[in-house]
C-alpha angles and dihedrals in degrees: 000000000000102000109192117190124017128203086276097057090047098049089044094054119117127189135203117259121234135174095233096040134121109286105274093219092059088043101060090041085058096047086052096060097043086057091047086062099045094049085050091046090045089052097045087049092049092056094046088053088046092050085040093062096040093054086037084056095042091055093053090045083048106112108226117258121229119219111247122242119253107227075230094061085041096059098251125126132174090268089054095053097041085047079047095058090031083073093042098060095040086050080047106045105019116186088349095089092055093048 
């Protein structure tokens, strides 16, 4: 982004006179407007660069994440796991369960 000219500039700004010349009184009012704005944009800006670094930040202090294993990838499967509690019933309860 290539800014040219800032509220300084602008307020510093002097023009020729000429006889013939824009009325001075609207022109300055003019000019005032025009820095209020860019007071108003340099200080915006200043707040997006601000928010820009600390997300920027955030991302970098972000652990990873690691994707998380499908049973599928893992070797399970819903027969595994019903075989698996199967087992378990049978550890708990014993004979109880055939009773």
């Amino acid at each position: 982004m290539d800014i040219k000219l800032t509220s300084k500039m602008i307020l510093e700004k002097e023009f020729k006179k000429n006889f013939k010349g824009y009325n001075v009184e609207e022109v300055d009012s003019f000019l005032d407007e025009i820095i209020q704005d860019y007071e108003t944009f340099e200080k915006a800006m200043a707040q997006l660069r601000e928010e820009n670094r600390q997300l920027k930040e955030e991302i970098e202090n972000t652990p990873k994440r690691q994707p998380v294993a499908s049973a599928a990838a893992a070797g399970t499967t819903n027969f595994d796991i019903l075989k698996r509690l199967s087992n378990l019933e049978k550890h708990v309860f014993g004979s109880k369960l055939y009773e």
